[in-house]
C-alpha positions in Angstrom: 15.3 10.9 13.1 15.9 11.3 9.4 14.2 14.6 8.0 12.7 13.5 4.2 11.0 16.1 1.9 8.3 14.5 -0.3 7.8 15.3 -4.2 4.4 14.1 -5.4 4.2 14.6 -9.0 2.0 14.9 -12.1 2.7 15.2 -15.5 6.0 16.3 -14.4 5.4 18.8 -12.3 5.8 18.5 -8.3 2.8 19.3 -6.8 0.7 18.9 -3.6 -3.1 17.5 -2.8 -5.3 17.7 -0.1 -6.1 14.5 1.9 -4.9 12.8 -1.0 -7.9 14.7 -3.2 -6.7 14.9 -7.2 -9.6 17.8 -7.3 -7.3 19.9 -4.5 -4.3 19.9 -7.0 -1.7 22.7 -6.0 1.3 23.2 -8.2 4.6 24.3 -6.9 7.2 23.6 -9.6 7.6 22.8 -13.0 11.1 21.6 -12.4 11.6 18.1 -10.2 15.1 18.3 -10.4 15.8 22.3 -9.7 13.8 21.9 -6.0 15.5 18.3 -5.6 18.7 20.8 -5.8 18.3 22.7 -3.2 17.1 20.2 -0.7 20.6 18.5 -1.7 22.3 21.9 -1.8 20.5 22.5 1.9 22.4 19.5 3.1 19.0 16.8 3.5 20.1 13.6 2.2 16.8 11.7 1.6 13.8 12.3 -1.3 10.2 11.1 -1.1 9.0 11.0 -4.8 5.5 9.8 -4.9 4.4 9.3 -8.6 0.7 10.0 -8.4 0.4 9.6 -11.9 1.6 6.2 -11.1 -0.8 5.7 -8.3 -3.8 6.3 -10.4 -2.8 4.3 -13.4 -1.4 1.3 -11.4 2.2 1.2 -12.9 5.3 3.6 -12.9 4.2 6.8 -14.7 7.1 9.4 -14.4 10.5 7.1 -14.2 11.8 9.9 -16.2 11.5 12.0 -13.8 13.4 9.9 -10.7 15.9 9.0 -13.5 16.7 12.6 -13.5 16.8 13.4 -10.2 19.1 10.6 -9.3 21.4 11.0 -12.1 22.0 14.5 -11.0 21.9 14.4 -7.1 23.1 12.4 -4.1 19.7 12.2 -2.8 18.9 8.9 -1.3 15.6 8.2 -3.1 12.6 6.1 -2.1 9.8 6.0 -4.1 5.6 5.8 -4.2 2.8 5.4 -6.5 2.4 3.1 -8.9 4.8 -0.2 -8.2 2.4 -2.8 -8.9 4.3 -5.5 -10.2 8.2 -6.6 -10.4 8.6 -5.0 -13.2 7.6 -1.7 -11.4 10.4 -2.1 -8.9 13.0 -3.2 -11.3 12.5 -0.2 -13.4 12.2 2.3 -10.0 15.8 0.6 -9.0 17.1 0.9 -12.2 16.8 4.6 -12.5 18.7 5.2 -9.7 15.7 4.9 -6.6 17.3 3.4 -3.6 14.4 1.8 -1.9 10.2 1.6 -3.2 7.3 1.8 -1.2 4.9 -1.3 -1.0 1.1 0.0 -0.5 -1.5 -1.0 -2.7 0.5 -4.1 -3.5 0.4 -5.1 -0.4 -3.4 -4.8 0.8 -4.3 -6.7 -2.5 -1.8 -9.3 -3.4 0.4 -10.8 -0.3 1.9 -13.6 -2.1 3.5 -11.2 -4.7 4.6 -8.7 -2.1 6.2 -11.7 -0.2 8.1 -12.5 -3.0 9.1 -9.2 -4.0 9.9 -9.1 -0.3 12.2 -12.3 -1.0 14.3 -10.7 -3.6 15.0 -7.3 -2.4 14.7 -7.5 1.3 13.9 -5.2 4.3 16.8 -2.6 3.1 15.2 -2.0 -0.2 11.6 -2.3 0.4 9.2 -0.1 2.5 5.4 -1.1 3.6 3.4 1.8 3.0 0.2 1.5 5.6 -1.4 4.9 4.4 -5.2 4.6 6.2 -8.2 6.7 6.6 -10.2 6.3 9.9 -7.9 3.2 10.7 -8.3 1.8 7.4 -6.2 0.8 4.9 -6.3 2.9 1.7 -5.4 1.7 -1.8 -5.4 3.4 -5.2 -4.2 6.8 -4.7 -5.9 6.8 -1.6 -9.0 6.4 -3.7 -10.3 3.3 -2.4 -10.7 2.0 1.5 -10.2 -1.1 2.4 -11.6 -3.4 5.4 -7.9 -3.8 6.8 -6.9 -2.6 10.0 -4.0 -0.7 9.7 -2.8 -2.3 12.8 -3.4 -5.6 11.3 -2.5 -5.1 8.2 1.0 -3.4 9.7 1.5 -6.7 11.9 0.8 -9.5 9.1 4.0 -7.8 7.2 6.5 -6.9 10.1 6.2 -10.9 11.2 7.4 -11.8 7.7 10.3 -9.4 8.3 9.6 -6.0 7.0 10.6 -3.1 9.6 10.9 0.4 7.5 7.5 1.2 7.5 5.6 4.8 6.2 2.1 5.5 7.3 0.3 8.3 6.3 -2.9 9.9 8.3 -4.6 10.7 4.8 -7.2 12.5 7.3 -3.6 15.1 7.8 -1.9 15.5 4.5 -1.7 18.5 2.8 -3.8 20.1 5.8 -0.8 22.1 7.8 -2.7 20.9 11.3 0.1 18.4 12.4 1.0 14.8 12.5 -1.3 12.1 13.9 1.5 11.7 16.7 -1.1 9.6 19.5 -1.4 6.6 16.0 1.6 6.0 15.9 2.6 6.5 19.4 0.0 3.3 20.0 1.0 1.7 16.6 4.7 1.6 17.7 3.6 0.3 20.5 1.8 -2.5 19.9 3.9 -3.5 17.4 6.6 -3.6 20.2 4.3 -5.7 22.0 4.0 -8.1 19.9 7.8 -8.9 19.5 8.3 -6.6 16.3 10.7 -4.5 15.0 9.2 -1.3 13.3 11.1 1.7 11.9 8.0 4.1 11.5 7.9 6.7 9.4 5.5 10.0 10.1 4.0 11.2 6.8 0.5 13.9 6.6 0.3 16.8 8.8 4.0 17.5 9.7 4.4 21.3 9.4 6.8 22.7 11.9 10.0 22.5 14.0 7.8 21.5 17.3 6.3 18.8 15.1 9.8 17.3 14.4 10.4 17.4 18.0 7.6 16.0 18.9 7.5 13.2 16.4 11.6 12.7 17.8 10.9 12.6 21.2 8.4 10.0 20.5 11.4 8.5 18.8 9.9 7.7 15.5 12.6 7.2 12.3 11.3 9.4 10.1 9.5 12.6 9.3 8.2 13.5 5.6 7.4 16.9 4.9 5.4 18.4 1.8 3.4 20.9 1.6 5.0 23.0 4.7 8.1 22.9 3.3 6.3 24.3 -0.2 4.4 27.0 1.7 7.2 28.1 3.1 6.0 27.3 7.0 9.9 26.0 6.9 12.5 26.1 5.0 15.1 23.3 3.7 17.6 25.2 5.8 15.9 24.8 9.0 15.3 21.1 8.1 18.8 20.4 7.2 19.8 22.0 10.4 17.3 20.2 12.7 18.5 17.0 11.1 22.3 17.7 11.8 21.3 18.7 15.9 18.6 15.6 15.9 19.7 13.2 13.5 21.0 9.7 13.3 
């Protein structure tokens, strides 16, 4: 399972919310890059940057800001928050982002996202299924939707997705641990029905016992935020969790 700190930032800064709340803003850096450093320095290999600028404005916001980061690091980037058209992705991709997170796109226009989908493939793109009471949220988690997230999860992984991130908004930025039974039975039914999913945990995750748990459950994938920024861990631990558990 591949340990991958998150960096959700506004005007530049990388900060944390609460259940996805722009009110319950907590900032924890001025400087992207300098944190993106030590996880790098610490040994992780993988960056969530989630542009929540982006996210609220429906396009790319702070590309500066990923430009930097990936000119400057190793870190294998994938990115959030804003990519609402090609043009998005091509200018995420450009800057040095190794893969970009299909969410909002995808609850509201399939064709596009299936032909994004065409052009870039299951390496490059992930399906973001981020839901609140089993429902798909949109917008910067703003808006709810009437799609299942098992549906919704389903519809894509039969046209070939598999790297997929879902997010309990219920669980992020709370500290009271991953919704581990979801996407024990999401997993599963996915399975079920013939599919191939590479789930990623994201909301919640705040200590060593939830990596294990989340690995023993054999999930791909564990993004951490705000525990890491609180200091409930430390990119040291992380990095040497990942080189006893990882793939």
């Amino acid at each position: 399972m591949v340990i991958i700190p998150a960096m959700d930032i506004i005007d530049g800064q990388y900060v944390r919310l609460k259940m996805g709340d722009y009110t319950k803003k907590e900032v924890y850096g001025e400087d992207p890059l300098e944190m993106a450093k030590k996880i790098e320095d610490a040994g992780l290999k993988r960056l969530h940057l989630v542009d929540l600028d982006g996210a609220k404005a429906r396009h790319i916001v702070n590309v500066k800001v990923l430009e930097k980061i990936a000119r400057h690091t190793s870190l294998v980037i994938d990115v959030g928050g804003g990519l609402q058209s090609k043009q998005d992705f091509v200018d995420v991709f450009s800057a040095g982002a190794s893969m970009g997170t299909v969410g909002s796109l995808a609850a509201k226009q399939r064709d596009l996202t299936l032909e994004l989908f065409q052009y870039w493939g299951p390496d490059k793109l992930i399906l973001g299924a981020d839901c609140r009471n089993g429902l798909i949220a949109v917008g910067g988690w703003e808006h709810t939707t009437d799609l299942s997230l098992f549906d919704f999860v389903a519809s894509y992984l039969q046209e070939g997705f598999t790297k997929v991130i879902s997010t309990d908004i219920s669980r992020d930025g709370m500290l009271n641990g991953p919704s581990i039974e979801l996407y024990v039975e999401l997993m599963q039914t996915m399975r079920d029905k013939g599919y191939t999913i590479e789930l990623i945990a994201s909301g919640g995750v705040r200590s060593i016992d939830d990596l294990n748990q989340l690995h023993q459950e054999r999930l791909s994938g564990a993004i951490i935020g705000k525990a890491l920024y609180e200091e409930w861990v430390t990119v040291t631990d992380l990095a040497a969790w990942e080189a006893a558990h990882g793939r």
